[in-house]
N, C-alpha and C positions, 0 to 999 in steps of 0.2 A: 766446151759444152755450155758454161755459164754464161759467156760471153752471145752464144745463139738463143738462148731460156727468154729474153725480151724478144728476140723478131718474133720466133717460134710463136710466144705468146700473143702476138700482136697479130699475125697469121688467124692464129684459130677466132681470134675474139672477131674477125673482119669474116670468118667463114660464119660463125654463128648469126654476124646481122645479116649477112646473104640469105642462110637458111630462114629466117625470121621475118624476111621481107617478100618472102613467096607467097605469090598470091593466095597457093591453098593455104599455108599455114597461118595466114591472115585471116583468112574464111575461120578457120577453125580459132582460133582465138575471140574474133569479132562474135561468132557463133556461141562461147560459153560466157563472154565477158560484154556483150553492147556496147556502150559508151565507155566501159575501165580497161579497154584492149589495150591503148597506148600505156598508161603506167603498168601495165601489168607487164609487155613487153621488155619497157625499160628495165624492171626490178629483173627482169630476165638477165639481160644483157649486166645489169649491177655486177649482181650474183658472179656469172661467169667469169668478169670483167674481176673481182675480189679475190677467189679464189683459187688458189697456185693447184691444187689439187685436181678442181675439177673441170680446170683448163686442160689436165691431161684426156679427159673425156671426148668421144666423138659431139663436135657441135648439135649435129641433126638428134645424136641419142636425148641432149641435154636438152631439147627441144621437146621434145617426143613427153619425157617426164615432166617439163616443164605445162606441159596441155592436160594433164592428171589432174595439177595441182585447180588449174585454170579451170577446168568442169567443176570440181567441187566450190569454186568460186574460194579458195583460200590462198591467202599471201605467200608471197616464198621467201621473205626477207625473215634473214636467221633470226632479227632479235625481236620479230615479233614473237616466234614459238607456235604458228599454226601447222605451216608445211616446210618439208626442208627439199632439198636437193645434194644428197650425199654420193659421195664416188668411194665406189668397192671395188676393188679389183680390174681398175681402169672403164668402169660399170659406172652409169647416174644411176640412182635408185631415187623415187619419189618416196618419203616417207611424212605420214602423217602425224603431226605432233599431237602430242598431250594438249593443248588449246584448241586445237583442232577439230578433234574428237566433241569437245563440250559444245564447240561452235556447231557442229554441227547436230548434235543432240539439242541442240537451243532452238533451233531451227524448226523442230517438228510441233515444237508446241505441248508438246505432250510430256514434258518433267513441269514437277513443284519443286524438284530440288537433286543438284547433281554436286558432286564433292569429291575431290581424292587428297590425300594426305599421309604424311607421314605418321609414324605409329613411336614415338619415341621410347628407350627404355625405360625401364622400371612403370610402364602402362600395364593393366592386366588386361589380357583377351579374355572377351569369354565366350561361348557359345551353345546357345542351345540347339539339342542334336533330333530333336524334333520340327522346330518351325525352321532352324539353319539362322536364326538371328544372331548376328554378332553385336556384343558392344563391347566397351571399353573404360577401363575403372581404374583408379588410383592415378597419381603426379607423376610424372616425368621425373628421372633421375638424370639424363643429359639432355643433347641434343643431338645425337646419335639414333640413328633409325633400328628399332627393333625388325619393322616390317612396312605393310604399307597398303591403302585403304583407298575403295572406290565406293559412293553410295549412291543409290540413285532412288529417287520416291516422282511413280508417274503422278498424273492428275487422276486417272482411277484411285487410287491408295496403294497401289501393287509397288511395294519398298524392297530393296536385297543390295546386301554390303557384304562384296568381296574384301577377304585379307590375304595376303600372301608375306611370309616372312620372308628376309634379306634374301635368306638362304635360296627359298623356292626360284623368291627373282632371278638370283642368277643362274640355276640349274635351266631357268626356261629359256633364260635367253640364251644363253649358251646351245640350248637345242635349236632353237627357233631364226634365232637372230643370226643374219647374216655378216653385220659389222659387228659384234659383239668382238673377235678378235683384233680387231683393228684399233691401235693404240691412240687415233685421231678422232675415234667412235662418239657420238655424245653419250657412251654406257663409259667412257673414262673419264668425259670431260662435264658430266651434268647427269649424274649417276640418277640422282632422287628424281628426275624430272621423268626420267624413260622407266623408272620404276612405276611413278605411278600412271605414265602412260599404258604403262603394261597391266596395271588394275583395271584403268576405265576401259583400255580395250576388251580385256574378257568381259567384265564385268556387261557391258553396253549388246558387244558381238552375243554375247549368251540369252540376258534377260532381257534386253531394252527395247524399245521400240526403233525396228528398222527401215528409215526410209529408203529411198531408192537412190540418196546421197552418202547416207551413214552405208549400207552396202556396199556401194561403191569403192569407199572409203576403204574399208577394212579389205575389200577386195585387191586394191589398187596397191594398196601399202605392202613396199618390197621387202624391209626388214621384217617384218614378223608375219609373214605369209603359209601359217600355221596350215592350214590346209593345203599346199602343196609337201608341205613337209608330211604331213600325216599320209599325204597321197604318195610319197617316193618310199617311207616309210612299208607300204603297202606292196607297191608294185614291186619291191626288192623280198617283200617274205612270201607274197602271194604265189600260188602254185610252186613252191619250194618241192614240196612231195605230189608224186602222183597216188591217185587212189582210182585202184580196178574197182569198174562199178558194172556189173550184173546184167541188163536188161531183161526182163521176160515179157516176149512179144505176145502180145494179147489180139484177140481175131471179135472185139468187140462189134468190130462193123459186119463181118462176115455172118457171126452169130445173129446180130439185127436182122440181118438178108435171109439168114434159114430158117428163123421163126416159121413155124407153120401160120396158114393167114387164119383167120378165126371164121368158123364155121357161120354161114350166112342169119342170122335170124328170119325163122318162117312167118311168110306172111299170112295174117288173118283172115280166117275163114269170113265170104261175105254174104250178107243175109239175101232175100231173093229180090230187094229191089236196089241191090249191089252198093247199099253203106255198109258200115265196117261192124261185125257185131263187139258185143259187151261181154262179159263175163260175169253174170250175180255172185257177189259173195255169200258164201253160206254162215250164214248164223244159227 
């Protein structure tokens, strides 16, 4: 089997520039990218070409994700940190990274100031439970993540700083996230990076301003596709129980219909050169 692991591979990498050199898929490429079609292609072909994993993926799927990344016009090379190309369960999933996110919030023009970071220990949170302001007080006691911090201040002045502690991070990914069990996941291998991914994303997806590429975005992104999760979430509790409901038929229209019609108003007596008389009031 190790001994076929080279053709094998050589196989699918020769199917993927097949698939890649079809004219629609070129249309579609030339279509989000003009003039950066070919290197965008190429880092396609990299990618693939690099990794043992996602070599196990159908070429056309890896393709397919790989026009995601290409619409939002973001790179898919791992060490930039914009867009990835992960394989779950012999699945590409396009996922948008933490630089990503900023890159495309930069984009809109509309932040004075975008930030995510770690919350080290011995930091005090504090929060008030009227405005929802959070800041943060006192020295670091390590270098160990308490929790973890997205802020965002538009050009109106509208400012709001998500925190989520360790704890929270991992309960949601653990809900949400699709590779969060997968021991090759970047939640094992680049823990703080997807945490504080996982700030700017709510944080942006909730308050921020949404363009029609930051939607996309959050739309697109297969690991934490929260809203499918909330929607399987649903369809699995929804109509769980029946409820006998009543109707009493009402003859609203029928009644309209048997109104009596209202008795004609009599016409005015007329004077003898047949205009309409008056009536003097008495005083």
């Amino acid at each position: 089997m190790a001994k076929n692991a080279p053709a094998l591979a050589k196989k699918r990498i020769n199917k993927l520039k097949k698939v890649l050199n079809a004219d629609s898929v070129q249309r579609q490429f030339e279509n989000a990218l003009d003039e950066n079609k070919g290197a965008f292609v190429a880092s396609v072909i990299d990618l693939y070409s690099s990794d043992n994993y996602l070599q196990q993926c159908d070429p056309g799927e890896v393709v397919m994700e790989a026009l995601k990344a290409a619409t939002l016009k973001l790179p898919i090379n791992k060490q930039l940190g914009f867009a990835y190309i992960v394989p779950y369960k012999g699945k590409p999933q396009f996922q948008c990274g933490y630089k990503g996110y900023i890159q495309l919030a930069m984009r809109t023009g509309q932040y004075r100031h975008l930030n995510a970071d770690i919350v080290p220990e011995g930091v005090e949170i504090k929060k008030d439970l009227l405005t929802g302001e959070i800041s943060f007080e006192g020295e670091p006691e390590s270098d160990q993540a308490q929790g973890y911090f997205a802020y965002m201040e538009l050009l109106n002045g509208f400012s709001k700083t998500l925190y989520m502690t360790k704890e929270e991070i991992v309960a949601h990914a653990k809900r949400y996230s699709a590779s969060y069990k997968s021991k090759s996941s970047a939640w094992h291998t680049n823990f703080d990076q997807m945490a504080m991914k996982t700030c700017m994303r709510r944080l942006l997806g909730t308050y921020g301003y949404l363009s029609t590429e930051m939607t996309a975005a959050l739309t697109k992104d297969e690991d934490f596709n929260e809203e499918s999760a909330v929607q399987e979430e649903i369809d699995a509790e929804a109509n769980a129980e029946t409820i006998d409901v009543e109707y009493e038929e009402t003859n609203s229209v029928n009644e309209e219909q048997e109104k009596p019609e209202p008795e004609p108003t009599p016409e005015p007596e007329a004077t003898a050169t047949g205009a309409q008389s008056t009536m003097e009031p008495d005083f």
